[in-house]
C-alpha positions as CSV (number, residue, x, y, z in Angstrom):
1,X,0.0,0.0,0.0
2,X,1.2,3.3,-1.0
3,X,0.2,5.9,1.1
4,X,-0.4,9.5,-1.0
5,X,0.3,13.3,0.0
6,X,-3.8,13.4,0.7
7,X,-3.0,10.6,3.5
8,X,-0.3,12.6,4.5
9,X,-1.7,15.8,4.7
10,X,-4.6,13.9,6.5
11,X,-2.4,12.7,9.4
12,X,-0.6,15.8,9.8
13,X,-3.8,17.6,10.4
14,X,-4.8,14.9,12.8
15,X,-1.6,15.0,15.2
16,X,-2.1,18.8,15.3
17,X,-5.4,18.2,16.1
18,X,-4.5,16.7,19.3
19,X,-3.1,19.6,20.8
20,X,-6.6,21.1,21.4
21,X,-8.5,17.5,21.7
22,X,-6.5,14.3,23.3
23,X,-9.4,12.1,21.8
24,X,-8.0,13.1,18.4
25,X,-5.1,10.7,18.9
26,X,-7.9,7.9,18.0
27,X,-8.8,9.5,14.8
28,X,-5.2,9.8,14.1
29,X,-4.3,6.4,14.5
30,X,-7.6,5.1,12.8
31,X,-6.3,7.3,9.5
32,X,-2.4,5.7,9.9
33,X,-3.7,2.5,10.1
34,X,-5.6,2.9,6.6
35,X,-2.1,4.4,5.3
36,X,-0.2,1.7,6.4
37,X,-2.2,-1.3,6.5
38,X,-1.1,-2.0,10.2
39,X,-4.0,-4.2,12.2
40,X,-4.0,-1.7,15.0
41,X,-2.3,1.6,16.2
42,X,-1.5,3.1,19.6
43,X,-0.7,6.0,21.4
44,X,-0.3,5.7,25.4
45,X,1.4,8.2,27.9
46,X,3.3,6.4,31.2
47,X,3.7,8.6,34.0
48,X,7.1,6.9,35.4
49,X,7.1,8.7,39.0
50,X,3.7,7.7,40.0
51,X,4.0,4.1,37.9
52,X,0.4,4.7,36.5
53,X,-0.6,4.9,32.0
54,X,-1.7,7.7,32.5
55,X,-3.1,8.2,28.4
56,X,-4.1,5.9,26.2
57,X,-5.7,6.0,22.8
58,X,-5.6,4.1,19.9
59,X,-7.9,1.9,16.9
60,X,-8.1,-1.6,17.0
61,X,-6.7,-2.0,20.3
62,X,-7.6,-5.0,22.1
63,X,-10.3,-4.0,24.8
64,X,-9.1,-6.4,27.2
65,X,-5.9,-5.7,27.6
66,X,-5.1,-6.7,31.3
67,X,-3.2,-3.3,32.3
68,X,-2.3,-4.8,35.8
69,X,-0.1,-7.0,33.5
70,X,1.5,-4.3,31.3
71,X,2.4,-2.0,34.3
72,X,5.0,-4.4,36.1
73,X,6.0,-5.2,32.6
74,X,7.3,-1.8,31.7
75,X,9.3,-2.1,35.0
76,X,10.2,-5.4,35.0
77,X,11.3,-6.8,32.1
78,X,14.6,-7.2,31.0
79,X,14.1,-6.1,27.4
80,X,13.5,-2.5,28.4
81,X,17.0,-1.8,29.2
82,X,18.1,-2.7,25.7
83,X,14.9,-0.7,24.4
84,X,15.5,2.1,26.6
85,X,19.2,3.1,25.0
86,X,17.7,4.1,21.9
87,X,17.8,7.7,22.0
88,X,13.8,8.9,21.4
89,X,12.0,9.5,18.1
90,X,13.2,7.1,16.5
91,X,10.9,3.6,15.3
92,X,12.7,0.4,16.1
93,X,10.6,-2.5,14.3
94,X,10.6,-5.8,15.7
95,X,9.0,-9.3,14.6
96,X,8.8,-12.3,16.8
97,X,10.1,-14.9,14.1
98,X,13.0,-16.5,14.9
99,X,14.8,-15.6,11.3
100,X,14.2,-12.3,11.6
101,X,15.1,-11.6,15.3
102,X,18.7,-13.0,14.2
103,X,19.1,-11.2,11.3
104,X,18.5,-8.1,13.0
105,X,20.6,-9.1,16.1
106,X,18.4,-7.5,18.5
107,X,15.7,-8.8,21.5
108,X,11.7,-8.8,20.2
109,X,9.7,-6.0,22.9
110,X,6.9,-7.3,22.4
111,X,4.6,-8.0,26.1
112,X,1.6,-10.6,24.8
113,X,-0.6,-8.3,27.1
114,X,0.4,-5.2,24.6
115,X,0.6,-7.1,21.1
116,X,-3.1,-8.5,21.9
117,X,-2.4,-11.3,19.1
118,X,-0.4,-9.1,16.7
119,X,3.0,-10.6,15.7
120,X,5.0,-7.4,14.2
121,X,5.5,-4.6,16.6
122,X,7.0,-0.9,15.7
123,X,7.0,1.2,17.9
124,X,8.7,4.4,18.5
125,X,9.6,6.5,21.9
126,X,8.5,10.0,21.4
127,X,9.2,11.5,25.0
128,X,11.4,9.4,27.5
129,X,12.3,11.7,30.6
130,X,12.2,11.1,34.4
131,X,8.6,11.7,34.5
132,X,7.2,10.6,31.7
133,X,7.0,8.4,28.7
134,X,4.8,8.9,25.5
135,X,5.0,6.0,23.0
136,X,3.7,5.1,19.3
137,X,3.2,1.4,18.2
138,X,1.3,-0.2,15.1
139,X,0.9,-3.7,15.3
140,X,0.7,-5.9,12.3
141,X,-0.5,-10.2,12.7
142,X,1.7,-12.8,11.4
143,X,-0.2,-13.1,7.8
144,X,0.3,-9.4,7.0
145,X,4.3,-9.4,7.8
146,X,6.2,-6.9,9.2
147,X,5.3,-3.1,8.2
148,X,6.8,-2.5,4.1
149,X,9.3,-0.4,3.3
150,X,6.5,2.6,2.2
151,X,4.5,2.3,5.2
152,X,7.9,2.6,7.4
153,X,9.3,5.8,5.5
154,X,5.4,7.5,6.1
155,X,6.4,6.8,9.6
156,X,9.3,8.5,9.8
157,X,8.3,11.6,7.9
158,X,5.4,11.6,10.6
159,X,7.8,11.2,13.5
160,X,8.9,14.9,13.7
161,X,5.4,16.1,14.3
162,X,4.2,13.7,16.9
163,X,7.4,14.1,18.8
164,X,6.4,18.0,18.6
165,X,2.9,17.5,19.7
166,X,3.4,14.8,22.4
167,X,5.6,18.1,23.9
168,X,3.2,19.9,23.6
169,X,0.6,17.5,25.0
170,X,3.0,16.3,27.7
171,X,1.8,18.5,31.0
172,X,-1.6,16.4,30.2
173,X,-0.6,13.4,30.7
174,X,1.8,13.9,33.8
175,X,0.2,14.0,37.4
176,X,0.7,15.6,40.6
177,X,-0.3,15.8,43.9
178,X,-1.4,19.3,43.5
179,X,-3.1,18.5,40.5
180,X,-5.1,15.5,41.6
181,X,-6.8,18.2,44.5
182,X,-6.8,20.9,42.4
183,X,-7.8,20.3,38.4
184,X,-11.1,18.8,39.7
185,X,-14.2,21.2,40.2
186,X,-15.9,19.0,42.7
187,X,-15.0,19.0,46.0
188,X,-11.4,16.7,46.3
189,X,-9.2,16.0,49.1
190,X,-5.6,13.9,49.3
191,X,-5.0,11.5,52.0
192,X,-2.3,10.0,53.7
193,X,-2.9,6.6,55.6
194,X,-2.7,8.1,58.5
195,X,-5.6,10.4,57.9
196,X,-3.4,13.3,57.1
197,X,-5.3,16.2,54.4
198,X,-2.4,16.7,52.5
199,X,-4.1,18.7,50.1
200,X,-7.3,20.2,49.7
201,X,-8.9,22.6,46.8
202,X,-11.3,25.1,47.4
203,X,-14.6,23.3,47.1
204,X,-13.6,21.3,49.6
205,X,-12.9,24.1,52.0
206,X,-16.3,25.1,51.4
207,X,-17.8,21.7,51.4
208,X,-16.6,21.9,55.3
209,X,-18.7,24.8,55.9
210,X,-21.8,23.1,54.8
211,X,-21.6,19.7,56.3
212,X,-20.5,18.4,59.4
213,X,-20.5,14.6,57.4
214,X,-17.3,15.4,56.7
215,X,-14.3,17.8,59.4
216,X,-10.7,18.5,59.4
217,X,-9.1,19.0,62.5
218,X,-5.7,19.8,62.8
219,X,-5.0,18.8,59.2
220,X,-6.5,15.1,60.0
221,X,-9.7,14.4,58.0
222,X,-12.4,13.5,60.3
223,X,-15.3,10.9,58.8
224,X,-18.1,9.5,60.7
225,X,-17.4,5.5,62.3
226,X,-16.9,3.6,60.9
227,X,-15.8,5.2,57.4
228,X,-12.8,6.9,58.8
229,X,-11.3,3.6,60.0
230,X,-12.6,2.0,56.8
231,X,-10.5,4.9,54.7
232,X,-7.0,4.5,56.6
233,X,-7.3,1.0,56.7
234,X,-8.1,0.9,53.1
235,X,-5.2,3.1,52.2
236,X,-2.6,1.5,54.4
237,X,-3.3,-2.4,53.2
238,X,-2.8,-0.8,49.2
239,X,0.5,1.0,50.9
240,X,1.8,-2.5,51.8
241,X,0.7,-3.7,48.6
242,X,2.6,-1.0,46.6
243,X,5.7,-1.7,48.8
244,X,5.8,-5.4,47.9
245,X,5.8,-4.6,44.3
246,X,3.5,-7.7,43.9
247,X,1.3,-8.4,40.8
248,X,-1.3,-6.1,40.1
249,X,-1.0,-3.8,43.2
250,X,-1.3,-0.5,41.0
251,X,-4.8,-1.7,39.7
252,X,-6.0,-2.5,42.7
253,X,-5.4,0.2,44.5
254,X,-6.6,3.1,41.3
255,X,-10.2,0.9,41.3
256,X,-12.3,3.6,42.8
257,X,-14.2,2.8,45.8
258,X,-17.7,5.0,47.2
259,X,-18.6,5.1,50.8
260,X,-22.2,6.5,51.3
261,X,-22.4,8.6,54.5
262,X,-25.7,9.4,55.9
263,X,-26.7,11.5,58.6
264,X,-26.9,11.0,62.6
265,X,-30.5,12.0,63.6
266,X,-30.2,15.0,65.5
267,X,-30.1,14.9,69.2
268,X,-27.1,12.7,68.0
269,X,-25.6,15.6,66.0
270,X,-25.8,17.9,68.8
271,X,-24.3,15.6,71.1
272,X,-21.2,15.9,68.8
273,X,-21.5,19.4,69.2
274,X,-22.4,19.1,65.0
275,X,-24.5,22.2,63.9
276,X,-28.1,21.3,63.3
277,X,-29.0,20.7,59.4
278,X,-31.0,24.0,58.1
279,X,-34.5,23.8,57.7
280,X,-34.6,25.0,54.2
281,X,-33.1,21.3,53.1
282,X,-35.3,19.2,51.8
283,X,-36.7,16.4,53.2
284,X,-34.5,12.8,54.6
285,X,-31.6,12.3,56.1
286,X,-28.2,14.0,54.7
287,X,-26.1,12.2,52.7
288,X,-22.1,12.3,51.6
289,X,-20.9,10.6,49.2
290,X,-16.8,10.0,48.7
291,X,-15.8,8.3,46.2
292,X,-11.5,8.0,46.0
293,X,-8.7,5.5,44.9
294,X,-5.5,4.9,46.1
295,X,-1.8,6.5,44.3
296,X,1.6,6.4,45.1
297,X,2.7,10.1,46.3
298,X,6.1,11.6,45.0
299,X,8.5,9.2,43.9
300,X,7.1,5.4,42.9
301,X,10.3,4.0,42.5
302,X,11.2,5.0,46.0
303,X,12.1,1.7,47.8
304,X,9.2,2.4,50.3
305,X,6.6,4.4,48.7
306,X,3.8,6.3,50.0
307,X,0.4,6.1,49.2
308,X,-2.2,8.9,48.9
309,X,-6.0,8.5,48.4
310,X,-7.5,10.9,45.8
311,X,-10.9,11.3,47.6
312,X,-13.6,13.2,45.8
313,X,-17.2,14.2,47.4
314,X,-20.5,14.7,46.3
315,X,-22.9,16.6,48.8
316,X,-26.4,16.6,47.4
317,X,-27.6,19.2,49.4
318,X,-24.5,21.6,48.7
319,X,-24.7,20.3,45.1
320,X,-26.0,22.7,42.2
321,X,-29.5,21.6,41.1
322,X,-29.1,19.6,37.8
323,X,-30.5,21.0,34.7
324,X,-33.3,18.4,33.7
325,X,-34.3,20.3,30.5
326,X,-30.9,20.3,28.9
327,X,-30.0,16.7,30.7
328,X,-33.2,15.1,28.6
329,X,-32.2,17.1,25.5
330,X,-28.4,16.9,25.1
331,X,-28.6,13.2,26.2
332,X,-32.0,12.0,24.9
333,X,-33.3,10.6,28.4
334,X,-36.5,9.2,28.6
335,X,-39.0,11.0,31.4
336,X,-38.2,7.7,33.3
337,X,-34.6,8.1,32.9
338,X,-34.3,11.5,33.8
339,X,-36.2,10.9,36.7
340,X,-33.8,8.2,37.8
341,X,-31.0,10.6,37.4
342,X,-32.6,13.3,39.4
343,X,-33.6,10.9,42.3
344,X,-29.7,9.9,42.2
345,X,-28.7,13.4,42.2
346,X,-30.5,13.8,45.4
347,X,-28.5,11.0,47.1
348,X,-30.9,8.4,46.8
349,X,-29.7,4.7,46.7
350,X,-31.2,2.5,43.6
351,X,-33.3,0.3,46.3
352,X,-34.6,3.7,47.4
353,X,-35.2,5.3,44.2
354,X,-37.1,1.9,43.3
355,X,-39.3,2.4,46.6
356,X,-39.9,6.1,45.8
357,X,-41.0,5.9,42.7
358,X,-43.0,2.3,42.9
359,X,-41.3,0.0,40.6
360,X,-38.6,-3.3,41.0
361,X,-34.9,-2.9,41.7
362,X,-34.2,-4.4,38.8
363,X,-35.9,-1.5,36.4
364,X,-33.9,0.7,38.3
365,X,-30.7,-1.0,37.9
366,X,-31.9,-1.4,34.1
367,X,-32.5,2.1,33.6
368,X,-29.6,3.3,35.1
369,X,-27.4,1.7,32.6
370,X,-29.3,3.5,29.9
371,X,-28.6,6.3,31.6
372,X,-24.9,5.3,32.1
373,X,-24.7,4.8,28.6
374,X,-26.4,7.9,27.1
375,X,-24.1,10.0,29.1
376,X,-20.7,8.2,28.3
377,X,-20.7,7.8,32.0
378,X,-19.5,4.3,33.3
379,X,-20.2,4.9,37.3
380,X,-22.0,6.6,39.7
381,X,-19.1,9.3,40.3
382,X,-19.0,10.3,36.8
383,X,-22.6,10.9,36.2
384,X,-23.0,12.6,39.3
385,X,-20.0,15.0,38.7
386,X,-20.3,15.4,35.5
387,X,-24.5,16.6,35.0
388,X,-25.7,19.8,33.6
389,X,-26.0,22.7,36.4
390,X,-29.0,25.1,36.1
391,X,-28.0,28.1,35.1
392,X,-28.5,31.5,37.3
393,X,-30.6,32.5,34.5
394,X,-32.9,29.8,34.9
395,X,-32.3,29.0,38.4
């Protein structure tokens, strides 16, 4: 396949793309892998201090690629060493027959978790520093052969302008402590195992004026019992975990978790010394949500690293009121489904959305997942941080 200057201006337009829009990169590698015939194209970000991918995008790719299986890999195997003295921006292709791995002289990268099946492999380091790795790879299977010689010279005059972009691009993929509290408009909080705020953005701060479900005292975060000692423990059993460098650790502790906190009744609340809840709220008990994971903090190669919890909260009562007009019109919700979303909104569980509104569990659950997938949402926390606020104007 001969791939023409309209492919090639067609590419070029699509890396530059993905300055503005990091879902471009899909689009991108959809168009390369009509160029060049390859079975599948990827582009993935690694942030090397905190051991996460923290970017991936791609066509074709495999959608069960285990990642708790390709993190350890990129530390662990031996094959990196060799791949990591190649000096950046520049595509190293590699097939796993055994006549063409000695005529080249050199080791096959090629993780099974990564190749998903395909047999040819090029791949191409575009950023390599301390903090961060951004890679290209196309993939061919072992019927189409390794990548010909056209297909692997369009590479190469593409490889100056995804090296630019990825640059460009790079601050995205790379996170922070600061940034994990602070990029997020909902309320977030990091966590130490010992119950330690070590950060804290301002709709938290605020979120502490509103609520007593949730104090800081002295720095430590203060949750009801028994979802404080639920939290710490939670955090320091993925600590040990991380430590031990065992199989999977990292995916274990990102899964996000949710703890539903609901309100004392109020003679208990005053006991605490709590303020009592305002009698403009509307009716039931008040509810938190939190929903958090579990990262390393600083540096992840550290022989004893720490580990942080990214907590995020949703406060119904403190929340904006969602927008149902433009929630059923931007997402094409059905009454029912818009219903269900509002009911959520409000902090009810499914079992008590079913009994409000008078219908099985099940619908609920059923409905929900329309919902779920109307909204490009995959969980609870998404859809809840993510809905259409009223406007002032409407408000």
């Amino acid at each position: 396949m001969e791939p023409d200057e309209s492919q090639y201006d067609g590419l070029l337009h699509a890396i530059y793309e993905a300055i503005d829009h990091s879902g471009a990169w899909k689009d991108f590698c959809e168009k390369l892998l009509k160029a060049t015939g390859a079975a599948s194209a990827h582009i993935c970000a690694f942030n090397r201090q905190m051991k996460l991918f923290s970017y991936g995008s791609g066509f074709n790719i495999s959608q069960f690629e285990p990642l708790e299986l390709i993190q350890p890999l990129y530390y662990d195997d031996a094959r990196l060493e060799w791949l990591r003295m190649f000096p950046s921006a520049r595509w190293l292709h590699f097939s796993d027959t055994a006549t063409t791995r000695q005529a080249a002289g050199q080791p096959v990268f090629e993780p099974p978790t990564l190749a998903a099946g395909h047999r040819q492999v090029s791949v191409c380091k575009l950023i390599d520093s301390e903090a961060l790795t951004i890679m290209a790879a196309c993939r061919r299977d072992a019927v189409q052969g390794p990548l010909p010689a056209s297909a692997r010279a369009l590479l190469e005059r593409l490889t100056v302008h995804l090296t630019r972009v990825a640059r460009l691009c790079a601050q995205r993929y790379v996170l922070n402590a600061s940034e994990l509290a602070h990029r997020a408009t909902p309320p977030a909080m990091l966590v130490n195992a010992n119950g330690e705020v070590l950060h804290s953005n301002e709709p938290a701060l605020r979120l502490l004026r509103a609520t007593s479900l949730v104090r800081m005292r002295s720095r430590q975060l203060a949750l009801a019992a028994p979802h404080q000692a639920r939290l710490q423990e939670d955090i320091a059993i993925s600590e040990a975990r991380l430590r031990a460098r065992g199989s999977g650790a990292l995916t274990a502790a990102a899964r996000f978790r949710a703890m539903r906190i609901v309100a004392d009744e109020a003679d208990e609340r005053e006991e605490r010394g709590a303020p009592p809840l305002a009698p403009t709220v509307a009716s039931g008990p008040e509810v938190l949500y939190v929903f958090y994971n579990v990262q390393t903090a600083g540096d992840a190669s550290a022989a004893e690293p720490d580990a942080i919890a990214a907590l995020t909260f949703y406060h119904p009562r403190s929340a904006p009121p969602v927008d149902e007009q433009v929630l059923a019109a931007a997402f094409d919700l059905t009454p029912a489904e818009c219903r269900i979303a509002h009911l959520l909104v409000e902090g009810l569980t499914q079992k008590e959305i079913a009994a409000r509104v008078g219908v099985q569990h099940d619908t609920v659950r059923k409905q929900l997942q329309s919902v779920f997938q109307k909204t490009a949402t995959r969980r609870q926390p998404d859809l809840l941080l993510h809905l259409p606020a009223r406007s002032a104007e409407r408000g």
